[in-house]
C-alpha positions as CSV (number, residue, x, y, z in Angstrom):
1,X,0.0,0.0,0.0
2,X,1.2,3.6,-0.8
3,X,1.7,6.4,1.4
4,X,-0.8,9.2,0.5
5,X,1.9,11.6,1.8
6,X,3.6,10.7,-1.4
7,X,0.9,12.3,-4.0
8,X,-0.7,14.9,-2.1
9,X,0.3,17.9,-0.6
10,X,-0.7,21.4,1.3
11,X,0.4,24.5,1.2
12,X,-1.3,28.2,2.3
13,X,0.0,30.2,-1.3
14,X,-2.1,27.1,-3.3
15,X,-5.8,27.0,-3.0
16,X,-6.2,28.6,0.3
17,X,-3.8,25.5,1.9
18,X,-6.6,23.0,0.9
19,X,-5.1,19.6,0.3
20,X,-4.2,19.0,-3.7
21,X,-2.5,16.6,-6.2
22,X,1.3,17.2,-5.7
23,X,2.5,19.4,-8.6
24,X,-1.2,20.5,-9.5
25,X,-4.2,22.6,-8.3
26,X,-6.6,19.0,-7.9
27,X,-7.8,19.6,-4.6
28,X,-8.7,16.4,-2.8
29,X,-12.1,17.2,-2.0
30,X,-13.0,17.7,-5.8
31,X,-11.8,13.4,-6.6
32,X,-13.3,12.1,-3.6
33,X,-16.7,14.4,-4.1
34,X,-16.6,12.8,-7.7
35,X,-16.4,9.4,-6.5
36,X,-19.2,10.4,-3.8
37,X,-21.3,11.3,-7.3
38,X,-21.0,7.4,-8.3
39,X,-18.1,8.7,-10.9
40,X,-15.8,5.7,-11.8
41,X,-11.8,5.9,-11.6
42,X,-12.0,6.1,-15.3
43,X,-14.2,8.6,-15.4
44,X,-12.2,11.3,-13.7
45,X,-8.4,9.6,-15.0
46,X,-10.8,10.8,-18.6
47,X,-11.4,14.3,-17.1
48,X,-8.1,14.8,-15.6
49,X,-5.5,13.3,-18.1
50,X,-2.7,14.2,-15.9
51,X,-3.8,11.7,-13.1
52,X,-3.1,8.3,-12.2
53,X,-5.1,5.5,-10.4
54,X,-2.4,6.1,-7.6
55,X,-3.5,10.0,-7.0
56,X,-7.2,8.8,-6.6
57,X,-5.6,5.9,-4.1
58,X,-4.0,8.5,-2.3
59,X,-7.2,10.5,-2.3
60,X,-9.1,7.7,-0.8
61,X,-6.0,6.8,1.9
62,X,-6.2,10.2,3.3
63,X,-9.7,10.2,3.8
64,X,-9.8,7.2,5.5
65,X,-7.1,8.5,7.8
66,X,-8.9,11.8,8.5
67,X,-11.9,9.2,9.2
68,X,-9.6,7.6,11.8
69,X,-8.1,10.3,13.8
70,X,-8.9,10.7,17.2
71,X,-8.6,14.0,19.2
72,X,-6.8,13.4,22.5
């Protein structure tokens, strides 16, 4: 299993520090609300030609960690 660390990043002078695609302005919220909308893999790797199955991976890793975090 990848590290999501490896394909996404965050940073406050891109999209307001929202979480995107390393080396693009894809913010994660825009993959995973696609896949919400019943959108295939192939569907958005169509729309977004720059992508690969392992950005939407890493998309889907970080929610599921955000899912998981626990506040002390």
């Amino acid at each position: 299993m990848q590290n999501w660390k490896s394909y996404i990043e965050s940073s406050s002078d891109v999209l307001k520090g929202k979480p995107r695609i390393k080396g693009t302005r894809i913010p994660v919220s825009l993959i995973l609300g696609y896949l919400a909308e019943g959108r295939t893999i192939d569907d958005i790797l169509k729309e977004f030609p720059d992508l690969r199955k392992e950005h939407i991976s890493a998309c889907l890793q970080y929610a599921r960690d955000l899912a998981e975090y626990q506040v002390a």
